[in-house]
C-alpha positions as a printed Julia matrix, in Angstrom:
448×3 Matrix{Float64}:
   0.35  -45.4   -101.03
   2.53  -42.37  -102.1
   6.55  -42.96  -102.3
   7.79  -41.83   -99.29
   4.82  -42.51   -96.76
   5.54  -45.33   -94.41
   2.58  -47.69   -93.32
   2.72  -49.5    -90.04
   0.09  -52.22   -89.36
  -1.16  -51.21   -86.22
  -4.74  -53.71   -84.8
  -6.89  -50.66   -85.22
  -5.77  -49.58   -88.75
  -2.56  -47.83   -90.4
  -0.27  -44.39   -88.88
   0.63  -42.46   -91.96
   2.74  -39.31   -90.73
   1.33  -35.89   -92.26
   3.11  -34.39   -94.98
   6.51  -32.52   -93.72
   5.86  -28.4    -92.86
   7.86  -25.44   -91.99
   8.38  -24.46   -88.74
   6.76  -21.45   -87.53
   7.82  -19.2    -84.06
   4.67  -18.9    -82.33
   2.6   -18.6    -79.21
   1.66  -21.99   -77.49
  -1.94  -20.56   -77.64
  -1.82  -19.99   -81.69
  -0.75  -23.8    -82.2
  -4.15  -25.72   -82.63
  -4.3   -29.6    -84.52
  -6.61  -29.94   -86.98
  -7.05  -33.54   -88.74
  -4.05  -34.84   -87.34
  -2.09  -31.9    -88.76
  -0.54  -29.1    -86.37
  -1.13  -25.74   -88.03
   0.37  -22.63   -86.15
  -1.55  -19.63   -86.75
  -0.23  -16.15   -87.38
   0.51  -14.96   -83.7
  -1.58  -11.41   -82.49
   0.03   -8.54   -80.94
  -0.36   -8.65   -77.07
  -3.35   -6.62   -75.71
  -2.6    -3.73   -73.7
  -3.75   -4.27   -70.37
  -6.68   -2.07   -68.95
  -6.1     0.87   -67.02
  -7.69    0.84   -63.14
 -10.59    3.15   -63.24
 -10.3     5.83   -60.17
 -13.12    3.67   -58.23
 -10.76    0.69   -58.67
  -7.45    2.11   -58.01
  -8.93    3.26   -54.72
 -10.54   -0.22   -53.84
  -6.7    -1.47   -54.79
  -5.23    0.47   -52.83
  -7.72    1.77   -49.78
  -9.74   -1.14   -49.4
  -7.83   -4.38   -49.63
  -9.14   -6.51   -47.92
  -8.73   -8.12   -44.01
  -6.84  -11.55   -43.52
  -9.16  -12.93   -40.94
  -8.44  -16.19   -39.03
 -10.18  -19.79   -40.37
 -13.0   -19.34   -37.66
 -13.47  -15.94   -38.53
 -13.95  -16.58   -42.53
 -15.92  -19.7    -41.43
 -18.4   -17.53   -39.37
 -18.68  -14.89   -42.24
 -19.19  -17.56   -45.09
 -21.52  -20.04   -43.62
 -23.83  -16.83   -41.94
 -27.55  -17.88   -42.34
 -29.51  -15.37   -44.38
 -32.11  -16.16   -41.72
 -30.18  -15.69   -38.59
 -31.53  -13.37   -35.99
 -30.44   -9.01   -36.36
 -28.13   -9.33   -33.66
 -25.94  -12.74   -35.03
 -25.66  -10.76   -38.3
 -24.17   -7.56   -36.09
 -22.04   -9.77   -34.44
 -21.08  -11.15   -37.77
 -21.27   -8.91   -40.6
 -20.31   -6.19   -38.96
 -18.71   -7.77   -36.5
 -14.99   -4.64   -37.14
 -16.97   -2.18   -35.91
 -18.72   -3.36   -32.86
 -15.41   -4.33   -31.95
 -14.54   -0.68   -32.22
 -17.9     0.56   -30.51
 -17.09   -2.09   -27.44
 -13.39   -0.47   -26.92
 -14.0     3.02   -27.75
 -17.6     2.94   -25.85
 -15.79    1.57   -22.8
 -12.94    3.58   -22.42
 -14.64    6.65   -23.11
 -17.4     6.15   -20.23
 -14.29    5.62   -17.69
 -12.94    8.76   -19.44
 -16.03   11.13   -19.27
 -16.89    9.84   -15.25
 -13.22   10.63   -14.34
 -12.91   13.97   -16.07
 -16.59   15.63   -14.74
 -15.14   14.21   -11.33
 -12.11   16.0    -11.08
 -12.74   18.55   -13.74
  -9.85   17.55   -16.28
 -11.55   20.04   -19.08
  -9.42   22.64   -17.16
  -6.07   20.86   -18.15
  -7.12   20.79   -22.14
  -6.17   24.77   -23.0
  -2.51   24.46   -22.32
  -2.37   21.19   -23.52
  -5.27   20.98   -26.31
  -2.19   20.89   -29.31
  -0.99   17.69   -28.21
  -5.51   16.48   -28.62
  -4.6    17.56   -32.03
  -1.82   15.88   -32.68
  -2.9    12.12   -31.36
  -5.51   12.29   -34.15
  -2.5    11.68   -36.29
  -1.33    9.44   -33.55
  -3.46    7.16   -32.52
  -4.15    6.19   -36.28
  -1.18    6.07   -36.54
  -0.63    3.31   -33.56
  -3.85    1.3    -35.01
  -2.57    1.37   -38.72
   0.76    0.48   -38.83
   3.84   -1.83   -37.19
   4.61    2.15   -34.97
   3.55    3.12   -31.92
   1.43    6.41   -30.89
   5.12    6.99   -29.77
   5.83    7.28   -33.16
   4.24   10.99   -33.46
   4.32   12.27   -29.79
   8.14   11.43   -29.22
   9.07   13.57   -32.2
   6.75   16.15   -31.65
   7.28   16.82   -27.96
  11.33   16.42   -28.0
  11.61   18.33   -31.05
   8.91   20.42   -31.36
   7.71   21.42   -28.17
  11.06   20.89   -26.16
   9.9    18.79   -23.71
  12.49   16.3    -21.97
  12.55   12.99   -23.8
  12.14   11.11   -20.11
   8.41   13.0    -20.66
   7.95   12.34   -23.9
   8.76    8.74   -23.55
   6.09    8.37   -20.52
   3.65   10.06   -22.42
   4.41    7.49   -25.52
   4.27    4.59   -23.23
   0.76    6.22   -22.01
  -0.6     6.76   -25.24
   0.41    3.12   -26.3
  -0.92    1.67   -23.04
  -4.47    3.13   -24.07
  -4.83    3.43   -27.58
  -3.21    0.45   -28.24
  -4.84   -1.93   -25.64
  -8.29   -0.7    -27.32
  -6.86   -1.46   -30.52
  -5.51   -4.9    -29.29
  -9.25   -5.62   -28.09
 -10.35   -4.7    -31.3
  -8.16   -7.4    -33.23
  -8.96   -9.99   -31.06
 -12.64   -9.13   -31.29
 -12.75   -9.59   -34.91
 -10.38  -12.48   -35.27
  -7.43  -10.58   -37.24
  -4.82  -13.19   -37.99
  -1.8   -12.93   -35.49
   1.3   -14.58   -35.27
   1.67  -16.59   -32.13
   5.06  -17.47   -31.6
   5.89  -13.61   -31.74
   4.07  -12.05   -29.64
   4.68  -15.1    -26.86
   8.58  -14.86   -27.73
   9.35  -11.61   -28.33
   7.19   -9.71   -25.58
   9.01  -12.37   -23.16
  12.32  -10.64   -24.37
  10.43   -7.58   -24.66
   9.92   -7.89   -20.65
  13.58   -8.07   -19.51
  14.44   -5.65   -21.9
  12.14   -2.77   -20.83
  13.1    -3.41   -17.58
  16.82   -3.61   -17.79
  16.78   -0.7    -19.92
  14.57    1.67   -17.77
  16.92    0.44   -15.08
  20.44   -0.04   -16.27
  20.37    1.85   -19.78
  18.3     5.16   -19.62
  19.31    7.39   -16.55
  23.1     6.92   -18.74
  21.9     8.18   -22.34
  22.29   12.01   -22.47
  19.11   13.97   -24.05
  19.94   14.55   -27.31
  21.69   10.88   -27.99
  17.8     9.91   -27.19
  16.33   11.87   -29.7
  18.92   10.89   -32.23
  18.31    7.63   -31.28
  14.66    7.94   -31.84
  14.68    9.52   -35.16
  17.68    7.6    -36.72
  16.49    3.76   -35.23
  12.93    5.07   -36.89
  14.79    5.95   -40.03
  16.73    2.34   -40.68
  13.05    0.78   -39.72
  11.53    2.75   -43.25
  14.84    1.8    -44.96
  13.85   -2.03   -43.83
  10.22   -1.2    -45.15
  11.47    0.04   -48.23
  13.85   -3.4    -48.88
  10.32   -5.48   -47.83
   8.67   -3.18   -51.02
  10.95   -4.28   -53.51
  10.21   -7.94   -53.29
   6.12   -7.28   -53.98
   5.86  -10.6    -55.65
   8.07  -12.67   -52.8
   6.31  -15.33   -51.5
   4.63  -14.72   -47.66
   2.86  -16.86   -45.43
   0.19  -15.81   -42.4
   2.48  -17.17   -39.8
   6.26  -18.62   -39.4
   6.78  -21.08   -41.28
   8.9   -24.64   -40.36
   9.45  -22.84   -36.54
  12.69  -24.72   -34.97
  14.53  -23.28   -31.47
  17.17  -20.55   -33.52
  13.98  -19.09   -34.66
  12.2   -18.96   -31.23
  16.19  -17.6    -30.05
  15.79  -14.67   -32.53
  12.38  -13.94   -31.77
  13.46  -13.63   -27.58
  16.42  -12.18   -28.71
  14.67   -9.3    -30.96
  11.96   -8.69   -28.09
  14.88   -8.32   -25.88
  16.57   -5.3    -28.33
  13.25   -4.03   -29.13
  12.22   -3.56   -25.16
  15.79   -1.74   -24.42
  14.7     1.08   -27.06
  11.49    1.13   -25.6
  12.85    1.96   -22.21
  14.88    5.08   -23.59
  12.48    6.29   -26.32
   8.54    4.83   -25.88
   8.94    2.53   -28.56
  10.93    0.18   -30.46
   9.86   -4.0    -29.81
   6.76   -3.36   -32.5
   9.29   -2.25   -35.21
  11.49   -4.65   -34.34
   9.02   -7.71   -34.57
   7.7    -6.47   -37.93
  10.98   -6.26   -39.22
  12.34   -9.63   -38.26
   8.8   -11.2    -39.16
   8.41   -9.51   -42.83
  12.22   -9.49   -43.53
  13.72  -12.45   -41.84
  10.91  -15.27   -42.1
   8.79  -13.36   -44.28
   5.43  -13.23   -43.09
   2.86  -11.15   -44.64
   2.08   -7.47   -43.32
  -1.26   -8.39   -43.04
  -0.08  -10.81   -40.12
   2.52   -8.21   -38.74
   1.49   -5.08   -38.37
  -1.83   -6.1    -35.81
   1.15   -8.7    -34.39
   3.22   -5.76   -33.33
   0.04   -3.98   -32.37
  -0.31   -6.71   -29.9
   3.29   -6.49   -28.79
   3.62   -2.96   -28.21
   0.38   -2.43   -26.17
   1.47   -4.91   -23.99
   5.37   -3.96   -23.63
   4.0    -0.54   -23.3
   2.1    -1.45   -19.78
   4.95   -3.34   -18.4
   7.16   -0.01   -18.93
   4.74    2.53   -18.09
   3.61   -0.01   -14.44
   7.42   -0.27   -14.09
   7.85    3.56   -13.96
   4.6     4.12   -12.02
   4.7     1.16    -9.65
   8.74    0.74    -9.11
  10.34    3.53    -9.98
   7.8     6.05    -9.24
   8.86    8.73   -10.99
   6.37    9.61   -13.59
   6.35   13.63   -14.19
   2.89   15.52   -13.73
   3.07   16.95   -16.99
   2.78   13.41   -18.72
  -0.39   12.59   -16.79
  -1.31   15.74   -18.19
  -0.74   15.06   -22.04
  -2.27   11.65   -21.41
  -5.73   13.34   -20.3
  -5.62   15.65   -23.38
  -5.17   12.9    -25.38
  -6.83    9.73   -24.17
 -10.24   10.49   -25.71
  -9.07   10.54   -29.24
  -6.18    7.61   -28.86
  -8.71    5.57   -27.45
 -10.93    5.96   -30.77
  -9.0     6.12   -33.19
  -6.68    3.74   -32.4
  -9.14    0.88   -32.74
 -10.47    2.79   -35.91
  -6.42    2.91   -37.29
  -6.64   -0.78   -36.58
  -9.64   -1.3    -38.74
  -7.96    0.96   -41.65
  -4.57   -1.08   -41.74
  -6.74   -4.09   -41.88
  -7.43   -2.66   -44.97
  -5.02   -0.47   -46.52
  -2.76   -1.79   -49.57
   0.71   -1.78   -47.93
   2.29    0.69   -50.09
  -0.03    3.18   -48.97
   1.1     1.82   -44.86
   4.62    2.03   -46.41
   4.48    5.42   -47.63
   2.91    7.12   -44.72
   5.88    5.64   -42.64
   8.68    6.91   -45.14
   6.92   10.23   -44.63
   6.74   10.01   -40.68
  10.18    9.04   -40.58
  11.85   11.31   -42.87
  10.2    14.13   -41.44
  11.46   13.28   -38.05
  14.83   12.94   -39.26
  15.26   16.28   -41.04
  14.01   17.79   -38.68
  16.15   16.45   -36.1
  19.19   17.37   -38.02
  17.72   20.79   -38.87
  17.05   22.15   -35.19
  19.11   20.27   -32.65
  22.19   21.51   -31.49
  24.49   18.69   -32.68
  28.24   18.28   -31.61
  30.65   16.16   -33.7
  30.34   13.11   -31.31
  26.8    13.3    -31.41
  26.65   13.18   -35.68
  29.26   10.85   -35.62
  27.36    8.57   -33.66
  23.94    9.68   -35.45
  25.64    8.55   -39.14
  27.01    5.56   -37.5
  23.7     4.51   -36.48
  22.35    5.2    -39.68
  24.53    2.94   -41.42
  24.9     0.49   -39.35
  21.31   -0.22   -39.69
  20.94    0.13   -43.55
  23.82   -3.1    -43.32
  21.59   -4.64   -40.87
  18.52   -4.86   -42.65
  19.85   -5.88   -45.76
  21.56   -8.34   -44.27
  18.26   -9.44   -42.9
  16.7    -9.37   -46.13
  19.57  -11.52   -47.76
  19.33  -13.61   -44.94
  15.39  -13.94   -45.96
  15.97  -14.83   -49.68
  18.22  -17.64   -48.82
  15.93  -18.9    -45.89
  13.06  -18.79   -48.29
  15.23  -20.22   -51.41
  15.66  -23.22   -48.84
  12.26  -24.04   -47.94
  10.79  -23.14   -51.29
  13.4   -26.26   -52.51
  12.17  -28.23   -49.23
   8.98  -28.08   -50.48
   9.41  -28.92   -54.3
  11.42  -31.89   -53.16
   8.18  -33.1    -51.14
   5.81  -32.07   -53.7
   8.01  -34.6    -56.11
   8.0   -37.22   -53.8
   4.56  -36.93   -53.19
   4.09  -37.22   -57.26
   6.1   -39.98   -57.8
   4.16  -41.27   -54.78
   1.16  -41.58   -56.25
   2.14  -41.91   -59.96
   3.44  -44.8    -57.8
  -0.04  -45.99   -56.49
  -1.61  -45.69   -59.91
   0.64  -47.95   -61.57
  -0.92  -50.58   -59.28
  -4.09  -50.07   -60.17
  -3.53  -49.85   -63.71
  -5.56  -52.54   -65.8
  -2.89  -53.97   -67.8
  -0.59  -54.19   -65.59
  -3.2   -56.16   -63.54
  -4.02  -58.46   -67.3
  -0.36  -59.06   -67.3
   0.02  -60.72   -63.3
  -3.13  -62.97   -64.46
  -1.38  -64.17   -67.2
């Protein structure tokens, strides 16, 4: 033995420590043992990482993938090579019978109605707003807005219509192409999240109904259509906030639900179905916002949540003004002909896309929508000082409110992500716990 090694007399043989080496800054991946030595290799420069080919930046970004519920993944994974033509349509391709079933439907009550009372004659006045539903109604499949979204904007600002019109013909469009897109969720077992669409189209209810009532026939013209395009605005400023956390932590429905949440959701359906009675639209933005911001559920979960939501508010509002109120102008039924036969397909279709679509790419055709509307607001509506006044007001108002929204979502998360660990721990030291029972000398040492 060498002066300066230390032998212990161990049963199996001696422990001689290696000789003494300097310590070298590397990688945990460059430190490898070798003959009861640790060597630490030199460490390599990092690779570079690969750049996306154009194929699989659009797959990224275009073609995402659909969060499906468990039945529906269950169905799609344990499908039976074997299985009859038909199970595999109803399967496999089980998106786009959905859309066949709602588009086929509504378009064979369409067609018999318009050879019957010759509705073709209605379409060259009217044909721009056909035109402009394309937009729409993929718009009202794809995303957390409304059809309202595009014919508010363009018929108050760009084709002067009365907003009391344009928010009957919003209402219309989202009663049609929005119900077909609803059928087409349900159909192919999107994900949804329960507790908001029972919650907040409850407050969604009252509030279209007080508002159409109580609120609307006291909101000038123009205060509508700054209401519109500023309430629109603060929901892409809330979009924007949800993009800057893309590596948060989501979940497919609300997590740890207690009776404050349940409150907020009634409360937000409530809010939401007011600006739906005075501009067509408003309880879908307001879901996805309190969903994604608040208790942070995914946008995969949302966006066909407040699909749901909105299709349905929409037919209370639009029966309310039929059925009760009665006062429904001509010229809406009119824009509704024009453009039921393209809502009605491509609404379902938009449905199918978002299912899809990375959500920057959702995110960014709403900042584009939005802004739009807003400049052009500004630009061509006669504006007094009251009316900016209360237009900025707005504007701020709701940049503090979602960010407070957001905060408010960090810290919820921060809690249950630390509810959690602590459970995980427990559940550790559980069964480190367990194993110590089993563990062979303890059990030598209680025979002894």
């Amino acid at each position: 033995m060498e002066s300066g090694d230390v032998a212990i007399d161990l049963s199996g043989g001696n422990y001689r420590p290696g000789a003494p080496h300097s310590p070298t800054i590397g990688r945990a991946s460059d430190v490898e043992k070798r003959n009861g030595h640790v060597e630490v290799k030199d460490s390599e420069p990092p690779r570079r990482r690969r750049r996306r080919t154009p194929l699989e930046w659009c797959k990224k970004y275009f073609w995402e993938g659909q969060t499906l519920t468990a039945e529906g993944n269950e169905a799609i994974a344990n499908l039976d090579p074997n299985a009859p033509w038909h199970t595999k349509l109803l399967v496999k391709y089980r998106r786009f019978v959905g859309i066949g079933i709602a588009s086929g439907f509504c378009h064979i009550v369409w067609w018999t109605l318009a050879i019957r009372y010759n509705w073709f004659a209605i379409f060259p006045d009217n044909y721009f707003m056909t035109l402009t539903m394309i937009v729409g109604g993929t718009v009202a499949g794809m995303t957390s807005e409304g059809g309202g979204a595009v014919a508010f904007p363009v018929l108050t600002l760009a084709v002067g219509e009365k907003p009391s019109i344009a928010r009957d013909v919003a209402l219309l469009v989202q009663s049609c192409g929005m119900s077909a897109a609803t059928f087409t969720i349900f159909f192919m077992r999107v994900q949804l999240e329960w507790h908001s669409i029972v919650f907040c189209f409850l407050g969604g209810v009252f509030g279209v109904i007080l508002g159409l009532e109580f609120v609307d026939p006291y909101v000038s013209a123009v205060v509508k259509k700054m209401i519109f395009v500023c309430v629109w605005f603060t929901f892409a400023f809330a979009l924007f906030l949800l993009n800057r956390y893309y590596k948060r932590k989501t979940y497919k429905t609300i997590p740890d639900v207690k009776l404050w949440k349940i409150i907020t959701l009634l409360v937000t359906g409530f809010i939401g179905g007011v600006f739906t009675a005075v501009v067509g639209g408003g309880v879908d933005i307001c879901s996805f916002s309190v969903l994604t911001l608040l208790f942070r559920v995914t946008e995969k979960t949302a966006t066909p949540t407040s699909v749901v939501m909105m299709a349905w508010t929409s037919l209370v509002g639009i029966g309310w003004r039929r059925l009760v109120q009665d006062t429904v102008d001509l010229q809406a039924w009119h824009y509704i002909i024009v453009t039921a036969p393209v809502v009605m397909l491509m609404a379902p279709l938009g449905s199918l896309l978002g299912t899809h679509f990375h959500r920057q790419v959702l995110a960014a055709l709403i900042y584009i929508l939005d802004t739009i509307s807003l400049v052009t607001a500004f630009a061509i509506l006669p504006l007094s000082g009251a009316v900016i006044g209360l237009s900025v007001g707005m504007l701020v108002f709701g940049f503090a409110f979602f960010g407070f929204i957001a905060w408010l979502g960090n810290k919820i998360m921060a809690d249950i992500e630390a509810k959690e660990e602590e459970k995980r721990v427990a559940e550790k030291e559980k069964e480190a716990a367990n194993k110590g029972f089993d563990n062979e000398a303890f059990k030598d040492s209680t025979a002894l």
